[in-house]
N, C-alpha and C positions, 0 to 999 in steps of 0.2 A: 504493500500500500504506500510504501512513499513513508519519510520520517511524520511528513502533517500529519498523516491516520497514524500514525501506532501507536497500539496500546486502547484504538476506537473498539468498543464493547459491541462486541456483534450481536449476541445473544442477551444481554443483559435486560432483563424487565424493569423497567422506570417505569413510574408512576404506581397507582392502585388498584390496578386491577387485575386479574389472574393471569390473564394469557402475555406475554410478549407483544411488545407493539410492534407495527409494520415498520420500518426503516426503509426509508424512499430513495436511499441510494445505493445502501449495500444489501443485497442476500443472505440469509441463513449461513449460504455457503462462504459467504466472505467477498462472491464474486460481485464485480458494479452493473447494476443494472443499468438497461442500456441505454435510458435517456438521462443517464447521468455521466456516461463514460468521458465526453469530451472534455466538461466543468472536469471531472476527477483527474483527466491530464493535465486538463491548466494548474491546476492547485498543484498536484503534486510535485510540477517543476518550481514549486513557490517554497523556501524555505519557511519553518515555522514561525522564524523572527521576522522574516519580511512583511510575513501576512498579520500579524500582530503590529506591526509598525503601520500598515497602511490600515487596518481599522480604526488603530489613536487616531491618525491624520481624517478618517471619515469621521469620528465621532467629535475629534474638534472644530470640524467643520461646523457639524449639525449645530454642537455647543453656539458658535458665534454667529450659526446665522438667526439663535433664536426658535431652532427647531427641537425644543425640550418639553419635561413634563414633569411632573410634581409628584416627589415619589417620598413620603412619608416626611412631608413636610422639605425636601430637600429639591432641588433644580439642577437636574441631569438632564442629558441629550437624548432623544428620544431612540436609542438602540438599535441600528440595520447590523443586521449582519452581513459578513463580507460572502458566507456564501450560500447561493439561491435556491430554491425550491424551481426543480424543472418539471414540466410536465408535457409528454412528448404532444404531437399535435393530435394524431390520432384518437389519445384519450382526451383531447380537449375539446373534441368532436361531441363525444358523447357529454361533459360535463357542459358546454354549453347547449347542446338540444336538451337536456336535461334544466337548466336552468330556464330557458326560455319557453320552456310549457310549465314551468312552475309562475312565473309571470303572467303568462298568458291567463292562468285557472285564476294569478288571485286576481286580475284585473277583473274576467269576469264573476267573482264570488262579491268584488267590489260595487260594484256597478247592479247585481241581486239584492244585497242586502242592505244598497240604499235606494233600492226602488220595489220592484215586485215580492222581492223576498219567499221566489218558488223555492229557495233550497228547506226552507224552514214548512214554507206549506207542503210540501214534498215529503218532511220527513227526516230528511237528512243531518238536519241541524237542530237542535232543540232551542227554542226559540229564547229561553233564559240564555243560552251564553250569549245572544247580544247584549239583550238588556241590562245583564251583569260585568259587562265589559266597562271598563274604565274610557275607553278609547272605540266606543261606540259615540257618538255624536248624531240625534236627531236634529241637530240644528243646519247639517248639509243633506237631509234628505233630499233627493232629486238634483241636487249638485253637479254638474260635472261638467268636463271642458268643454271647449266646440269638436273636436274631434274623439271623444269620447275617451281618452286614458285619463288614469286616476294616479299609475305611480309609472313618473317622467322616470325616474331614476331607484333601482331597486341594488342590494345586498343582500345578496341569500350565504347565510354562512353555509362554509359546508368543513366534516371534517373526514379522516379515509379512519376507518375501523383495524381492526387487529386481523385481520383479512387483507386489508387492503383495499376493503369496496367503499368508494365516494356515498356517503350519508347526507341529508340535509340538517343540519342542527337547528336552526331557527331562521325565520324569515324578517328581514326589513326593509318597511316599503314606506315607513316614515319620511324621516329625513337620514337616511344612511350616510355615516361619514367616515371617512378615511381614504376615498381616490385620491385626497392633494398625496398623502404617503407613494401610492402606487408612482406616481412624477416625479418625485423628488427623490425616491429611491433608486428610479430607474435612470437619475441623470447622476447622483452619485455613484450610483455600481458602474456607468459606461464609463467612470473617470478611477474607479479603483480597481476593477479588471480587465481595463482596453483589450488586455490580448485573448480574451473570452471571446468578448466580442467580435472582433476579427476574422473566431475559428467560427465561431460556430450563429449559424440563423437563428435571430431571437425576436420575437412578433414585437413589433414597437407598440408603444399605449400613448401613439403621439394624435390617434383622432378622438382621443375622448373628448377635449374640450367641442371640436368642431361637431361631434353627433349629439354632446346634448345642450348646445347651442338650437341645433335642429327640432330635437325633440321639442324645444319650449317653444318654437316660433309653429313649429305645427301644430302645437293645441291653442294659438290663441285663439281670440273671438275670430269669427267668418268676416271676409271683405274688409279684412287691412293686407293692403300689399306690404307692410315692413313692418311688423309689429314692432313695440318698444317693451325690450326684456329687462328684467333689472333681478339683482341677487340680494332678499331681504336679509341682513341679519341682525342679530341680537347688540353686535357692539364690541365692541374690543376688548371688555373681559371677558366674553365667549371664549370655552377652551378650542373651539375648530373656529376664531376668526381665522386665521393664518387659510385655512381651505375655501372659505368665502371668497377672502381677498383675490385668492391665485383664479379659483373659477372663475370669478366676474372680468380680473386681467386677461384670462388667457380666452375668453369668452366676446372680450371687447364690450363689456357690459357695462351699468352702473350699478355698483356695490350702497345700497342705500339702508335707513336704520326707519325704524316706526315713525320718528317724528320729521324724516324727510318726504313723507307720503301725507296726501288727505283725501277724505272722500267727499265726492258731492255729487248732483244729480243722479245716482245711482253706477257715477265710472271713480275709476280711481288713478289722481295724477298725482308728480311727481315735481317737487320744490325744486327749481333750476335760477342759476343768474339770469338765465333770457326769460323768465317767466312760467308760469305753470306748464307741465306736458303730458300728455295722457299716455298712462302706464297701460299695456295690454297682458303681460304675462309675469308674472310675482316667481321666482326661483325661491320659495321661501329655505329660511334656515333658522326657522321660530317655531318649537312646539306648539300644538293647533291650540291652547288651553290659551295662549297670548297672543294670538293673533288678534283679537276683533273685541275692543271690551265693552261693545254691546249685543254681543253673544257667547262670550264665554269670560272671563274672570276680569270682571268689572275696575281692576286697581292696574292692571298691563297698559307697560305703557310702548313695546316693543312693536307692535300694528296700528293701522290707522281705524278710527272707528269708521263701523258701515262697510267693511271692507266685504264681511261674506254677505252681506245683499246686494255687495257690487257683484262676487260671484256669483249669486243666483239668478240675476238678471242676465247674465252672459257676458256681461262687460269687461271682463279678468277675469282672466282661470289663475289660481295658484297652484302652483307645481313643489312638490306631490300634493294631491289631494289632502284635504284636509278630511278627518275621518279614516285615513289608510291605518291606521292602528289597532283597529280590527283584526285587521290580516297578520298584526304583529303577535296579537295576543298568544302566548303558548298553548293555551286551551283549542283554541281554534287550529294552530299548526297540526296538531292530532288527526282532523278530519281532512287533510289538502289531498291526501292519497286517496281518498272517498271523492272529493269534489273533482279531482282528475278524472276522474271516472266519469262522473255525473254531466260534468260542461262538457268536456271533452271525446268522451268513450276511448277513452286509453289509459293504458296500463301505465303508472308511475313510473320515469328514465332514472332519476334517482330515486333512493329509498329515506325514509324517514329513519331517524333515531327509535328502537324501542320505545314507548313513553306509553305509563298508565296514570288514567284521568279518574281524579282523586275523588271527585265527586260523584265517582258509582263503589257504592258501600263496601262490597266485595275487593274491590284495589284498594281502596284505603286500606283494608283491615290487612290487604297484603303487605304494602308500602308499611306501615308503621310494624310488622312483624322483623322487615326488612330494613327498618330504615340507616341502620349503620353500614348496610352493604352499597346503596344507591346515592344517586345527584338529586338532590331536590329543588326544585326551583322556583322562583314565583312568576307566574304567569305575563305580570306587566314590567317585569325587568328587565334591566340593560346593563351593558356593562359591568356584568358581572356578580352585579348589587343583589345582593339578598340571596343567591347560590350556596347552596351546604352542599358539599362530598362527603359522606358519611364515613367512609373508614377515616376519613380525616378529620374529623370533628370528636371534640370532648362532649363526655358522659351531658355535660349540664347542656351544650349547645342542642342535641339531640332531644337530650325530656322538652326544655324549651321549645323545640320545632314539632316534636308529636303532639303539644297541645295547641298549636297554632292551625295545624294541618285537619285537625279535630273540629276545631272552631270554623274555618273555612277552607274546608277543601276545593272550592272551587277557584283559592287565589294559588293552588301549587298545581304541578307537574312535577312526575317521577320518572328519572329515568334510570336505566343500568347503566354504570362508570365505563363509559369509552375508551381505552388506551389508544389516546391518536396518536395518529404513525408519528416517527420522528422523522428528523433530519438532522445530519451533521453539522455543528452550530461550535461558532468559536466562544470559549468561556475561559474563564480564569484559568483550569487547570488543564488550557488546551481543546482538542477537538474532540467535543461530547455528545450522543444523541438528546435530542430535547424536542418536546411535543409539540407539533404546529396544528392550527387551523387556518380555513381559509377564506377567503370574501372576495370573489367576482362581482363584478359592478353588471348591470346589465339598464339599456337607454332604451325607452319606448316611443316610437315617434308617430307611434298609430298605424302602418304599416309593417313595421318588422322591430321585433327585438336583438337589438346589437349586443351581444356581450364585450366588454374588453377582453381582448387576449394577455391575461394575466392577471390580476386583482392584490388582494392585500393579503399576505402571509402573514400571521401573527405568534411567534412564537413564546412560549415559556421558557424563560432561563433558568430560573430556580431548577435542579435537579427532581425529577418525579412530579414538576408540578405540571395542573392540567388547566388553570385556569391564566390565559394567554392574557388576558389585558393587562395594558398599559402602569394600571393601579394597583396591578399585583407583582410589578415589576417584570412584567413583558416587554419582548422588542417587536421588531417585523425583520422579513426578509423580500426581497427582490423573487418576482415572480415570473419565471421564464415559459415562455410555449416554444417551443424547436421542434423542427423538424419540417416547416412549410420549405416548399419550393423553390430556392432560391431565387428571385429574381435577373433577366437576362438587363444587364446595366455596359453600356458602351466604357471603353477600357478607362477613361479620364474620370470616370466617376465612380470607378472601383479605388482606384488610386485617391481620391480625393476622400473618401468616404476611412480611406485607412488609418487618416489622423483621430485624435481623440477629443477632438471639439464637433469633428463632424459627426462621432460617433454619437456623442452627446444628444446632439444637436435633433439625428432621424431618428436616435428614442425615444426622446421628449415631448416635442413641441415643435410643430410647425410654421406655427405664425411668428412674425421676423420680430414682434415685443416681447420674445421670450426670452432676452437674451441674460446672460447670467449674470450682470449687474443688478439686473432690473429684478431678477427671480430671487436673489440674495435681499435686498431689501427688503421683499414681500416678506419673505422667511423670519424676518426680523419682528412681523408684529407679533403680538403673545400669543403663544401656542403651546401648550402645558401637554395634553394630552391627549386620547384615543379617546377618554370617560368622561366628555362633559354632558353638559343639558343635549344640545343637538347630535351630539353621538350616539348610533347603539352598538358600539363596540365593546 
């Protein structure tokens, strides 16, 4: 293996759970599997001190440009690691037709259960888990764009099993956050392993700005030839301002705050030096509970009021949908392999998580027989928040959650403990397996669901740990697809394409204001973490 791997635990079971986890680059036998083989020759011509010298120089980078996070009261650089999670193209096939009928089912379970609501008269659904949904919202009933999507921009985590088989873990079709990481990771990696790059075809994630740019201009209202987009957020103590800021830059947008908007006659404009301008599509990045606070919490001051009567009239669509939380809820994630079926007539491309729903008597009385074996979780969480791993928890954390679970089973989910695959990760005592998940971004424009080719790797550093965010002392990694077809390029722009600015450059971002003064500055506004309000990381 090269000095970098020795001494790497082939076999070794990390984390909690019985079986051995899958390891994404080496086999049982030792040998590298094959969409890893190329990374494994680049690395191995990389001594151990070199590659530890070029992650300081990445991580001080991150440190100064402001790209950090808050980790038990302290301010560190938000953690890439130097080497990537590949996944060849062919399974990227399947993980995106898989992803894009999981979109497609919740757009239409979305679009059901704020209008006719057949899946409930049907049967399928029992009509309390809306009503008991936190992120159920009767105040957008009948809501929806002019072209009828509800989530512009989705996150479906997903993580690989102790098999190896791609899982869905949870759905978000809120406000999902984390692509600015998938950019800035991929323009850091093309500058700390240029000669990867070189070797080997790696899908660039340089159209995401420009496809959900598209998406928001195709749901505005009907009969504006150029609509006017704008990216609302919360404010610069927001912990994802930093991905606001880059989207609306790299979007060519205006990045606006609640009290830059007002509403009047039923549309909603936009405070400018040249004087008021009518906003046609909202990119929100405001949980829906403050968007509007003469429909929902009357003291926000983050939206303008009148804002969702403006969307009901058709005068502004806000992107995502207001009311997609629904679709987040875990209780509901339960039933998507059933609603597949139902809208669609096909059979789920990915699989769910095992998970039992607490609120039929029979699982609870299992669950709580079990509960030191299992994940428990609460239904309207993010981030991590509120998540007990059972063999990991003390006696008093456990009696405490069995009477909680008691009192309202319909706010948990159960599941069996995961051992997500690893990946080869650099750590203090060197190159060690450590558990990732993952998050594809996927962009709806009413026509066709876009996946990016590649998403947000989240790994766990801590040794055996399972829980990947940010606030638990997680990093990410760089997310490769290889193996497409190399493109036929005339000889001068093979050659020019060989330096490491250029490399940068057709990773990244292709609009000519992305340049890395300009990206550096951005990086610079606060940006703490993966776990704030607008995150469901």
């Amino acid at each position: 293996m090269g000095d970098l791997f020795a001494g790497y635990p082939l076999h070794a079971e990390l984390g909690l759970g019985s079986d051995a986890a899958f390891d994404e680059m080496f086999a049982p036998d030792g040998s590298v599997r094959k969409n890893y083989q190329k990374i494994h020759q680049t690395l191995a011509g990389i001594s151990p001190d070199e590659l530890r010298h070029r992650a300081d120089a990445l991580a001080d980078s991150y440190l100064a440009q402001g790209v950090t996070f808050d980790f038990a009261g302290e301010e560190r650089p938000f953690p890439l690691d130097t080497i990537p999670r590949v996944i060849d193209v062919n399974e990227w096939a399947t993980l995106e037709a898989g992803i894009s009928q999981r979109v497609r089912v919740l757009e239409m379970f979305l679009d059901d259960v704020y209008g006719a609501q057949a899946i409930v008269r049907d049967g399928l659904l029992p009509a309390n888990l809306l009503t008991s949904s936190s992120h159920f919202h009767r105040q957008v009933h009948g809501v929806e764009s002019a072209n009828g999507v509800r989530i512009q921009v989705s996150g479906i985590d997903l993580v690989r099993d102790e098999a190896g088989e791609w899982r869905v873990l949870e759905d978000n079709v809120r406000v999902p956050s984390g692509v600015s990481y998938v950019v800035s990771n991929r323009r850091m990696m093309a500058q700390t392993l240029p000669e990867a790059f070189q070797k080997i075809r790696i899908e660039p994630v340089a159209d995401y700005p420009n496809k959900l740019l598209s998406a928001l201009r195709a749901s505005a209202p009907g009969n504006i030839s150029d609509p006017t987009v704008v990216v609302l957020t919360p404010g610069v103590f927001n912990s994802a301002y930093f991905e606001h800021t880059l989207l609306a830059r790299l979007m060519g947008v205006e990045l606006v705050e609640g009290r830059d908007l007002f509403c009047t006659s039923g549309k909603v404009f936009m405070r400018t030096t040249a004087g008021p301008r009518r906003v046609d599509v909202i990119y929100r990045r405001v949980d829906d509970e403050f968007l509007d606070p003469l429909a929902f919490r009357t003291d926000s001051v983050l939206g303008p009021p009148g804002l969702i009567a403006a969307a009901r009239q058709g005068n502004v669509t806000i992107a995502n949908g207001v009311g997609n939380g629904i679709a987040d809820d875990k209780l509901v994630y339960t039933y998507v392999p059933n609603m597949i079926r139902y809208y669609l007539g096909e059979e789920p491309i990915l699989k769910n998580v095992d998970t039992w729903r607490l609120e039929d008597p029979e699982s609870l009385e299992l669950v709580l027989d079990r509960i030191h074996e299992l994940v428990i979780k609460p239904v309207d969480g993010s981030g991590g928040k509120g998540l007990v791993v059972g063999p990991a928890a003390d006696a008093k954390t456990l009696e405490d959650l069995r009477k909680r679970l008691i009192k309202d089973p319909r706010g948990w989910i159960a599941q069996p403990v995961v051992n997500f695959s690893t990946i080869p990760t650099l750590v203090g005592e060197g190159i060690r397996p450590r558990h990732a998940d993952f998050r594809p971004f996927a962009v709806n424009d009413g026509k066709d669901v876009w996946v990016l080719p590649g998403g947000l790797t989240r790994v766990a550093l801590p040794e055996g740990e399972l829980v990947v965010n940010s606030s638990q002392g997680g990093g990410s990694k760089d997310t490769w697809i290889i193996g497409a077809k190399r493109p036929k390029l005339p000889e001068p722009a093979i050659k020019t394409n060989s330096s490491v600015s250029a490399l940068v450059a057709g990773q990244t971002a292709k609009d000519s204001g992305f340049s890395e003064g300009k990206f550096q500055s951005q990086q610079q506004q606060q940006q703490q973490s993966l776990d704030g309000s607008d995150s469901q990381c």
